[in-house]
Biopython code that builds the backbone (N, CA, C, O; Angstrom):
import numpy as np
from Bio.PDB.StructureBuilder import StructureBuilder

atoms = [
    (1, "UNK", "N", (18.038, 3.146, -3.920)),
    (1, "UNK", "CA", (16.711, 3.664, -3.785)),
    (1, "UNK", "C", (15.972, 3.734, -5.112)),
    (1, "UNK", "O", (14.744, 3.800, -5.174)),
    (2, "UNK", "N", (16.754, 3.717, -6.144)),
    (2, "UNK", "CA", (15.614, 3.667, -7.403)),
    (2, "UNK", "C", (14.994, 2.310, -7.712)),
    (2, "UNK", "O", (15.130, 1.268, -7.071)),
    (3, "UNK", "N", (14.275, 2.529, -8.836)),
    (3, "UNK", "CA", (13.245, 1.093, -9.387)),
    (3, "UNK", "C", (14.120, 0.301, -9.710)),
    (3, "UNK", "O", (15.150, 0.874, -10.063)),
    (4, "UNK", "N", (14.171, -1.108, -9.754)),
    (4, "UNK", "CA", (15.013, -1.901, -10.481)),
    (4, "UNK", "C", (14.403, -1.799, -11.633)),
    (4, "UNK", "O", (13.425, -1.062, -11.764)),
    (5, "UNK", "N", (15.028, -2.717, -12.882)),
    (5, "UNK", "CA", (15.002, -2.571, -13.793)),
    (5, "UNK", "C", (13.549, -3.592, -13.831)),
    (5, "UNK", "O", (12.526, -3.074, -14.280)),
    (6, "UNK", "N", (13.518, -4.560, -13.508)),
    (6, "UNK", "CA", (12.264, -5.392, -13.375)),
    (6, "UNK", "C", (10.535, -4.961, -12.921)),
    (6, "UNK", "O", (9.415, -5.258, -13.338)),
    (7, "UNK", "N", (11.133, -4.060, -11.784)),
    (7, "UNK", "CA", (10.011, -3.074, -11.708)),
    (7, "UNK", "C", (9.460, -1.950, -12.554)),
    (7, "UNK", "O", (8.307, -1.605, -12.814)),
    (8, "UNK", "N", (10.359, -1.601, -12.817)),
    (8, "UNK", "CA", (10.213, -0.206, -14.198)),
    (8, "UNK", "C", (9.528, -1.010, -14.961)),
    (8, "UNK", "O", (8.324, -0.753, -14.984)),
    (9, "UNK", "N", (9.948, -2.086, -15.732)),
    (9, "UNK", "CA", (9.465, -2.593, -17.021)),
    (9, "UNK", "C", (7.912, -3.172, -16.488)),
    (9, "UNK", "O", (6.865, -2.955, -17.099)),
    (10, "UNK", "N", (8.006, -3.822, -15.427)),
    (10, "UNK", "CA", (6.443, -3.811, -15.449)),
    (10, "UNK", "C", (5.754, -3.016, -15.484)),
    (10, "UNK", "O", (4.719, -2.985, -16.150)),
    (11, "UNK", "N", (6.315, -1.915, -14.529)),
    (11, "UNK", "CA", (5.016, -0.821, -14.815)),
    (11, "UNK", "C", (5.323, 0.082, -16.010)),
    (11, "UNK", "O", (5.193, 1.296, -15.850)),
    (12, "UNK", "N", (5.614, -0.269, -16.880)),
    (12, "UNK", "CA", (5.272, 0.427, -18.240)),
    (12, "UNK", "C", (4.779, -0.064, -18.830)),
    (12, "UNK", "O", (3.931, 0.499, -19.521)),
    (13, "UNK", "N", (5.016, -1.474, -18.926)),
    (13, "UNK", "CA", (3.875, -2.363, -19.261)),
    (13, "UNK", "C", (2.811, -2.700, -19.283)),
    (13, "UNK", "O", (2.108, -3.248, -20.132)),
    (14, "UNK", "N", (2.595, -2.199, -17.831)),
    (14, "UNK", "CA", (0.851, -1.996, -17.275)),
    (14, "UNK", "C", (0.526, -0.827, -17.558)),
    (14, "UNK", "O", (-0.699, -0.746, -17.647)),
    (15, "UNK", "N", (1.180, 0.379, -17.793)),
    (15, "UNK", "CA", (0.632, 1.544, -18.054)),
    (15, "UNK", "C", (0.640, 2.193, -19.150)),
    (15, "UNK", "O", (-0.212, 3.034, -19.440)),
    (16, "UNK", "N", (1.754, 1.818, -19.984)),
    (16, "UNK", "CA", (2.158, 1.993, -21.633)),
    (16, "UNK", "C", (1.436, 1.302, -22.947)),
    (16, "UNK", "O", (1.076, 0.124, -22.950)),
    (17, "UNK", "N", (1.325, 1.925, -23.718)),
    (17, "UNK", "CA", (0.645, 1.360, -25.169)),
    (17, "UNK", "C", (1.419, 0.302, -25.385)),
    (17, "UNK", "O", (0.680, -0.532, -25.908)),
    (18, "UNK", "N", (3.150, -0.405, -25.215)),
    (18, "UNK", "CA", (3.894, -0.890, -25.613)),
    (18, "UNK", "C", (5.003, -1.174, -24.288)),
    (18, "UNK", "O", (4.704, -0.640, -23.220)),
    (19, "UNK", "N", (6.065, -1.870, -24.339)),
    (19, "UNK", "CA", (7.204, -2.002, -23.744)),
    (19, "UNK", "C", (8.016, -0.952, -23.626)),
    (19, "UNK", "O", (8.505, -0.608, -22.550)),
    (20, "UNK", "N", (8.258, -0.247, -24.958)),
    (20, "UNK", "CA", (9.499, 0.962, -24.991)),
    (20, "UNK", "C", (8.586, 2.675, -24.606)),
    (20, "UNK", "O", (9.115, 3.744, -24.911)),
    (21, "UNK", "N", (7.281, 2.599, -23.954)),
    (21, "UNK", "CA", (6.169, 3.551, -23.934)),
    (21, "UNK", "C", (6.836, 4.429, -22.809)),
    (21, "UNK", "O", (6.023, 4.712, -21.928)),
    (22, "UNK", "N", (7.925, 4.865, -22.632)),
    (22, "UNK", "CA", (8.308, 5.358, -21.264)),
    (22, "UNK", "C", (7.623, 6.794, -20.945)),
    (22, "UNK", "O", (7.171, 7.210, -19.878)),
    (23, "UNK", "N", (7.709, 7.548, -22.494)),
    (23, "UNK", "CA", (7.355, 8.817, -22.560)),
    (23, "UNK", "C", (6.055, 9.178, -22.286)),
    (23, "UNK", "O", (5.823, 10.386, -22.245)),
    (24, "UNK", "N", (5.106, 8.363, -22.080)),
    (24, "UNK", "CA", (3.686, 8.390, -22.239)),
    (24, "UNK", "C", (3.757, 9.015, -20.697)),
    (24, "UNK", "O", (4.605, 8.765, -19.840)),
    (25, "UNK", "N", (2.504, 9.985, -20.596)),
    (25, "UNK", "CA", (2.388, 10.674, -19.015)),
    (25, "UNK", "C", (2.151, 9.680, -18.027)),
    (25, "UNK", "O", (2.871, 9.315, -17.098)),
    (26, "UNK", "N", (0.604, 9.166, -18.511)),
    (26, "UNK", "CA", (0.544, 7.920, -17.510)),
    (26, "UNK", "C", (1.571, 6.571, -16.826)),
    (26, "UNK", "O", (1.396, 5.891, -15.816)),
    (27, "UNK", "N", (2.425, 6.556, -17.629)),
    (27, "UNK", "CA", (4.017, 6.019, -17.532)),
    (27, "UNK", "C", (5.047, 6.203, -16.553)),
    (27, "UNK", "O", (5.758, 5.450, -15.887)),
    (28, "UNK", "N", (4.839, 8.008, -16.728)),
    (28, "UNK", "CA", (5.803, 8.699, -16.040)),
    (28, "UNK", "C", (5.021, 9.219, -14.598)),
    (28, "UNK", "O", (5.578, 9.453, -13.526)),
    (29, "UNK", "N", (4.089, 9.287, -14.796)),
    (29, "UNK", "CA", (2.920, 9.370, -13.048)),
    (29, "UNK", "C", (3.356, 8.154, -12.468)),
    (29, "UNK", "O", (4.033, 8.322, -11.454)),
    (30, "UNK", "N", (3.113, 6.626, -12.913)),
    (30, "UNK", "CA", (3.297, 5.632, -12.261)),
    (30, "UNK", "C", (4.655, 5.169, -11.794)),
    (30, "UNK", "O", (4.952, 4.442, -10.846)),
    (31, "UNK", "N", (5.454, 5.815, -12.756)),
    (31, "UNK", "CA", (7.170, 4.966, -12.191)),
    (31, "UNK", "C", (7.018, 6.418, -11.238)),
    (31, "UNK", "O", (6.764, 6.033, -10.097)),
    (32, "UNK", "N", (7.058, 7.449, -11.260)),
    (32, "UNK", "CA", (6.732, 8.293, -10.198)),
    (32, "UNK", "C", (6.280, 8.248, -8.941)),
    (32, "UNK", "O", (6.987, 8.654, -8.019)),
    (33, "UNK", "N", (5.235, 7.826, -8.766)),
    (33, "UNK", "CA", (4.704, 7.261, -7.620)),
    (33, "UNK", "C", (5.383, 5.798, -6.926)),
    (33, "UNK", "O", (5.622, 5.784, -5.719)),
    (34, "UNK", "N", (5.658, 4.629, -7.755)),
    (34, "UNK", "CA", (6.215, 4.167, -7.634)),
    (34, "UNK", "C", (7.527, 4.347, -6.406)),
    (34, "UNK", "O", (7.683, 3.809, -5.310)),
    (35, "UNK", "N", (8.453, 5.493, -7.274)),
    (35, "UNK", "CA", (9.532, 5.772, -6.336)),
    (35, "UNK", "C", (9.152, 6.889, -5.159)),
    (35, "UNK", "O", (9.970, 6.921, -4.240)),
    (36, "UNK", "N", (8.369, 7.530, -5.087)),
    (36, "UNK", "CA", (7.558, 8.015, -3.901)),
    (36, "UNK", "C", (7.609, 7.513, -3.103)),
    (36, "UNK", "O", (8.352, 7.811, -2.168)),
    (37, "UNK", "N", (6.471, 6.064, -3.136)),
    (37, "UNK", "CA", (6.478, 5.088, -1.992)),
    (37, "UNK", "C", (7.681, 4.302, -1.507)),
    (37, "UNK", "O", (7.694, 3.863, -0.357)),
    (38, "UNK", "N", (8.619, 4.123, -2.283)),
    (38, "UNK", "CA", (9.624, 4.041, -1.780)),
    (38, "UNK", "C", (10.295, 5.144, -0.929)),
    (38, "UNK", "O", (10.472, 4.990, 0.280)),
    (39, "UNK", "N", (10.651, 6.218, -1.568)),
    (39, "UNK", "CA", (10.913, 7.481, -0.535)),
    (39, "UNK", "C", (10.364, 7.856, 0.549)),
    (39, "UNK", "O", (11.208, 8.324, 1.313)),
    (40, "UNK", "N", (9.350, 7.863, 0.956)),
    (40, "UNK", "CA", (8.592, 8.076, 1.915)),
    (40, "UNK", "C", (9.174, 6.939, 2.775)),
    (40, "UNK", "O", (9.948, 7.292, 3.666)),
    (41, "UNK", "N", (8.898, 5.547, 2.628)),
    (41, "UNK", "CA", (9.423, 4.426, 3.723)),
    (41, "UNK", "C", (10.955, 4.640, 4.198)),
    (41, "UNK", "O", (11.465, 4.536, 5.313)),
    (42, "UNK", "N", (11.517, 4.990, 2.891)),
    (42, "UNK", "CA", (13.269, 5.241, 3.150)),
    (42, "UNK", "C", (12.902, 6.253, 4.373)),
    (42, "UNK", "O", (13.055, 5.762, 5.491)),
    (43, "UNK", "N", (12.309, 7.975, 4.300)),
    (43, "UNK", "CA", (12.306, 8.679, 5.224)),
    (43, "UNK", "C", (11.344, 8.568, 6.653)),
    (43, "UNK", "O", (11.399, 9.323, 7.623)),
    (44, "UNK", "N", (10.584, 7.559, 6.486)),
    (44, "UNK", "CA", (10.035, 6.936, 7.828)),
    (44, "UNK", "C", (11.252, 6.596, 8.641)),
    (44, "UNK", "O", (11.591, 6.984, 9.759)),
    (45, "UNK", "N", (11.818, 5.776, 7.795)),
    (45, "UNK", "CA", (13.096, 5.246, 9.034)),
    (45, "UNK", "C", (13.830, 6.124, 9.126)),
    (45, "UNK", "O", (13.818, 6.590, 10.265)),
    (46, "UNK", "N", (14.882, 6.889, 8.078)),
    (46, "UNK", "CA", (15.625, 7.915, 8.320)),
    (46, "UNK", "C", (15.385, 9.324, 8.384)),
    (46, "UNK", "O", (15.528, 9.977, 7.350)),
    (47, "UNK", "N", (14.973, 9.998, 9.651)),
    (47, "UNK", "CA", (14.505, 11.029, 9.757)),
    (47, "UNK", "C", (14.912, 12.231, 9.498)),
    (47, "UNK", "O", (14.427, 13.329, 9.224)),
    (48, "UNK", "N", (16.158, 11.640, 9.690)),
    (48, "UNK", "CA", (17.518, 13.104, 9.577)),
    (48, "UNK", "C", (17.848, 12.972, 7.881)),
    (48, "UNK", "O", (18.549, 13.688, 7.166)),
    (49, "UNK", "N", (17.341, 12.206, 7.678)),
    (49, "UNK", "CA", (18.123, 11.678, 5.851)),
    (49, "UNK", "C", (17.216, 13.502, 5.091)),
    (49, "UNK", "O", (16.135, 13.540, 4.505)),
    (50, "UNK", "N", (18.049, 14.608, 5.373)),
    (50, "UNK", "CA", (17.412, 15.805, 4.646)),
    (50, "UNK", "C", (17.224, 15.971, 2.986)),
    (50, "UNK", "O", (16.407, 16.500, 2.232)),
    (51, "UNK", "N", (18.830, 14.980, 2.833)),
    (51, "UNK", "CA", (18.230, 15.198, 1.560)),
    (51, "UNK", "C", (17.412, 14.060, 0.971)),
    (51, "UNK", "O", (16.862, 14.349, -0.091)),
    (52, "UNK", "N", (17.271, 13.190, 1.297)),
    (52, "UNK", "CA", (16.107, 12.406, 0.718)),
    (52, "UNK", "C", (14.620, 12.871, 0.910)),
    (52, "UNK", "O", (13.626, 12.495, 0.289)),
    (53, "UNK", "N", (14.717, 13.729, 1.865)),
    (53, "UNK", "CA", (13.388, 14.253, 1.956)),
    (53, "UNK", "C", (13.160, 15.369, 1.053)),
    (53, "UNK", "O", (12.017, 15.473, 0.608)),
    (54, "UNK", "N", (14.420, 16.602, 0.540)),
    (54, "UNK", "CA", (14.079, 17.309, -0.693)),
    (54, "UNK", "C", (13.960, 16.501, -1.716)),
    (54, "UNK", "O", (13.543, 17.044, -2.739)),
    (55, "UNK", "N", (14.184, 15.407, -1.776)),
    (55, "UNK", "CA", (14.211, 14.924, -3.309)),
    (55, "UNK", "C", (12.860, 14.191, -3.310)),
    (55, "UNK", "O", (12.202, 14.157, -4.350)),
    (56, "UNK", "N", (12.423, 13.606, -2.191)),
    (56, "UNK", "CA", (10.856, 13.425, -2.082)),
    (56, "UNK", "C", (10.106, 14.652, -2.451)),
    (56, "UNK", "O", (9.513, 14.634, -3.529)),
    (57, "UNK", "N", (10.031, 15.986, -1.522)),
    (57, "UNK", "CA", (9.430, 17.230, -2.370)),
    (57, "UNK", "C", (9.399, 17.184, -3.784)),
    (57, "UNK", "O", (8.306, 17.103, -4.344)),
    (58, "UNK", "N", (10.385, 17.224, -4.398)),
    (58, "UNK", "CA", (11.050, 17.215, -5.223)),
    (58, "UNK", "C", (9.851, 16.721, -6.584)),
    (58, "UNK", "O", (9.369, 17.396, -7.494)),
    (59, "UNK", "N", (9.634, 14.941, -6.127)),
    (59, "UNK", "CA", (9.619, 14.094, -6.307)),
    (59, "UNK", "C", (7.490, 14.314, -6.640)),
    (59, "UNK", "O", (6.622, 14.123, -7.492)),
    (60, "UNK", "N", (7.615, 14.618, -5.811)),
    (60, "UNK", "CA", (5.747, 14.844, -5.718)),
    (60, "UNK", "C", (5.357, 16.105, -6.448)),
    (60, "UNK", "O", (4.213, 16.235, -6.884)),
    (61, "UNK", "N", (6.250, 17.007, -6.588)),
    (61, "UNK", "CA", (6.124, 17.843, -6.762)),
    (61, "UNK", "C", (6.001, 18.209, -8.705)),
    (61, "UNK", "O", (5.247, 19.021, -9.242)),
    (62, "UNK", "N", (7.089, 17.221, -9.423)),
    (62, "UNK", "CA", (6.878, 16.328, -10.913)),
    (62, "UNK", "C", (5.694, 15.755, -11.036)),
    (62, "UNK", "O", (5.098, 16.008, -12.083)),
    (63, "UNK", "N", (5.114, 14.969, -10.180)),
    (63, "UNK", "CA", (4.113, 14.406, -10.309)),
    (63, "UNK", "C", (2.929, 15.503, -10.336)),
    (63, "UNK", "O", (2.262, 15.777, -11.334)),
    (64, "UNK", "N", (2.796, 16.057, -9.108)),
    (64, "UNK", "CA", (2.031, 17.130, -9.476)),
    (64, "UNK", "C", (1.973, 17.949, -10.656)),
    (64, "UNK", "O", (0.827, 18.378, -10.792)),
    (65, "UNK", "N", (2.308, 18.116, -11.048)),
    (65, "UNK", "CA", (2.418, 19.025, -12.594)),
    (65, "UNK", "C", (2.147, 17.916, -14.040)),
    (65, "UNK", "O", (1.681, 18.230, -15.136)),
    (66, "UNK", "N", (2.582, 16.678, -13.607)),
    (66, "UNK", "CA", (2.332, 15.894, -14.752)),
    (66, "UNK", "C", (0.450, 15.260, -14.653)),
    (66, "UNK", "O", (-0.358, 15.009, -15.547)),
    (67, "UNK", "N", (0.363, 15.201, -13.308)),
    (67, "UNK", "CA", (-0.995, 14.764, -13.276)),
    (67, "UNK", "C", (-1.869, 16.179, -13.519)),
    (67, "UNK", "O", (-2.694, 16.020, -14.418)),
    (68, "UNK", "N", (-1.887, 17.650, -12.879)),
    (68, "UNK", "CA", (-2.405, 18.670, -13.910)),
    (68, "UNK", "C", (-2.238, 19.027, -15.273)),
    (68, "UNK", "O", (-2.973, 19.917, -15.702)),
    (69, "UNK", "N", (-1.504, 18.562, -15.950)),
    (69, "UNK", "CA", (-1.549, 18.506, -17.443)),
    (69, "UNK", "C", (-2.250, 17.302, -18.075)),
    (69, "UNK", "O", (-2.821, 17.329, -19.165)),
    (70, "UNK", "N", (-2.127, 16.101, -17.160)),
    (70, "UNK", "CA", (-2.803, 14.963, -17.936)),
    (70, "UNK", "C", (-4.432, 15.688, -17.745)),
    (70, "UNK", "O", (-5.171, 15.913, -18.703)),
    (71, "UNK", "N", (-4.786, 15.987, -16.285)),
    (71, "UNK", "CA", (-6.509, 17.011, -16.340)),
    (71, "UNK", "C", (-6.301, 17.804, -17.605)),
    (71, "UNK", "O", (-6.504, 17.257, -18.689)),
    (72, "UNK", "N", (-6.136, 18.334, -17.573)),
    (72, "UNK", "CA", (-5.983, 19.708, -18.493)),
    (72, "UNK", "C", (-6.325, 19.105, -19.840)),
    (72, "UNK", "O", (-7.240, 19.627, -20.479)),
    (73, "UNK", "N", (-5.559, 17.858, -20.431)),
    (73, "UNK", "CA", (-5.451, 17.824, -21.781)),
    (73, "UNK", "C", (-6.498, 16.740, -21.922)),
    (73, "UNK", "O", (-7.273, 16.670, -22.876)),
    (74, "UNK", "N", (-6.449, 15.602, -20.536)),
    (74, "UNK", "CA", (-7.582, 14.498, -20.855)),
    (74, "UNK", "C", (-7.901, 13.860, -19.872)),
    (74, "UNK", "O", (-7.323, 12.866, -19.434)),
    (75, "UNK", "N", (-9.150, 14.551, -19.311)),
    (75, "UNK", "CA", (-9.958, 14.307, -18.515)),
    (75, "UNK", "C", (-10.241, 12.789, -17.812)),
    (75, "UNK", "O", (-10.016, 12.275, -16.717)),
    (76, "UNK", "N", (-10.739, 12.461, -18.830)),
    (76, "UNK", "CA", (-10.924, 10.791, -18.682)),
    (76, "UNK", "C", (-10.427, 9.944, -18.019)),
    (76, "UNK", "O", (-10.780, 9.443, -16.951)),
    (77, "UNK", "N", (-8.817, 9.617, -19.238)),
    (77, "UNK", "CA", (-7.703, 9.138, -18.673)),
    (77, "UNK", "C", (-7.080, 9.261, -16.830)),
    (77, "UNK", "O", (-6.873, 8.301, -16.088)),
    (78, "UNK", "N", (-6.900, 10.776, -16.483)),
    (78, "UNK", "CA", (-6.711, 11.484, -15.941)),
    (78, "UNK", "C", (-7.490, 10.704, -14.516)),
    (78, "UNK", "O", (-6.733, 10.352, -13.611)),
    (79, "UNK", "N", (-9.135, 10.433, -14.344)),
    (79, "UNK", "CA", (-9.296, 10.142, -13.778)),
    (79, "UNK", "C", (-9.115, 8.385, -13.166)),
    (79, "UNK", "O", (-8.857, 7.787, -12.122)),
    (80, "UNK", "N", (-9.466, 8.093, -14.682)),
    (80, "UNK", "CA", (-8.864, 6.336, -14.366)),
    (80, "UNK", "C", (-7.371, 6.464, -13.792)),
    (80, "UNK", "O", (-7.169, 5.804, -12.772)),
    (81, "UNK", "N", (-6.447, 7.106, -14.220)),
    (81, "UNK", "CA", (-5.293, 7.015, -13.719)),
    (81, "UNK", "C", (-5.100, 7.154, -11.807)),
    (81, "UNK", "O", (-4.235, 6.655, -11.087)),
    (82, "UNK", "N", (-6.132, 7.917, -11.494)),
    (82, "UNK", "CA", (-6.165, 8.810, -10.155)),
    (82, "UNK", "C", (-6.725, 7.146, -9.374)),
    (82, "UNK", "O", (-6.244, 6.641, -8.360)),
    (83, "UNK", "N", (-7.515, 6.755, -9.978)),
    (83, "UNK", "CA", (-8.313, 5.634, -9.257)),
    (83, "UNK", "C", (-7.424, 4.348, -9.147)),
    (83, "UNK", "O", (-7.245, 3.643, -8.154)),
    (84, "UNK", "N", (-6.861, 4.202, -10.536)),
    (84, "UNK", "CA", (-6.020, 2.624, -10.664)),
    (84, "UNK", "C", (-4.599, 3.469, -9.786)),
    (84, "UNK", "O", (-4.175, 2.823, -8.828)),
    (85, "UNK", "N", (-4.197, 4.233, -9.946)),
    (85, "UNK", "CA", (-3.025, 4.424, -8.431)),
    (85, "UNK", "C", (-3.307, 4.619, -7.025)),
    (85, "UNK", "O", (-2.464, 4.390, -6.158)),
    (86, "UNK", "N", (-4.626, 5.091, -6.750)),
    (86, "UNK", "CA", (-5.206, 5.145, -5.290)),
    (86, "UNK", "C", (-4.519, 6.143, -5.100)),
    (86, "UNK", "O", (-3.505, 5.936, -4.434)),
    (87, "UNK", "N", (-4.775, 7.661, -5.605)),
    (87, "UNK", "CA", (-4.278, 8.718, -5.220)),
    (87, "UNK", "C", (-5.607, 9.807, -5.109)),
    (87, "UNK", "O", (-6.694, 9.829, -5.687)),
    (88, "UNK", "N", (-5.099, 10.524, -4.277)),
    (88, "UNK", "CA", (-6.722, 11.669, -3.613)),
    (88, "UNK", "C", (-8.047, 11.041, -3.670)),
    (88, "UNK", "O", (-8.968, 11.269, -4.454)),
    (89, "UNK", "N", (-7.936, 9.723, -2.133)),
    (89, "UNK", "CA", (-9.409, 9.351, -2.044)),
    (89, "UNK", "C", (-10.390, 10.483, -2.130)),
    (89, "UNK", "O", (-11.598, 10.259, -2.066)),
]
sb = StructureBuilder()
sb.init_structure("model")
sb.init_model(0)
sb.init_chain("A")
sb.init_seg("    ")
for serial, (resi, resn, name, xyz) in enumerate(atoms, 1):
    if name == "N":
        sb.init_residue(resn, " ", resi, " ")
    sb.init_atom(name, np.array(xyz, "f"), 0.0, 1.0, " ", f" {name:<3s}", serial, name[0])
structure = sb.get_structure()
């Protein structure tokens, strides 16, 4: 269920100043979401799968806090980020 390694690196790529940019917020929102949408499809099919569904909570729930600090500290960014992931039409 996690990113391959091929996927990760692109999207840090697309979202990072650099290749090795992992730490950057916008980085960590996108490989985030990323494995979201995966989780969510995993628990479409498996309904009973409980714990994949806490670790989805879990899961949104990081994100949430990383995308109120990216508001908090930079507005801007913050919103391009909201738009280029298609999150809260």
């Amino acid at each position: 269920m996690a990113l391959t390694k091929e996927k990760t690196a692109a999207t840090v790529a697309a979202f990072g100043a650099s290749a090795k940019d992992t730490g950057n917020t916008k980085v960590q929102v996108a490989l985030l979401t990323e494995r979201i949408k995966q989780l969510t499809e995993h628990c479409k099919t498996f309904k009973k799968d409980k714990s994949a569904s806490r670790g989805l909570i879990k899961l949104v729930g990081q994100r949430r806090n990383l995308l109120k600090y990216l508001e908090r500290t930079e507005l801007d960014t913050y919103r391009a980020l909201i738009k280029e992931l298609g999150l809260r039409k």
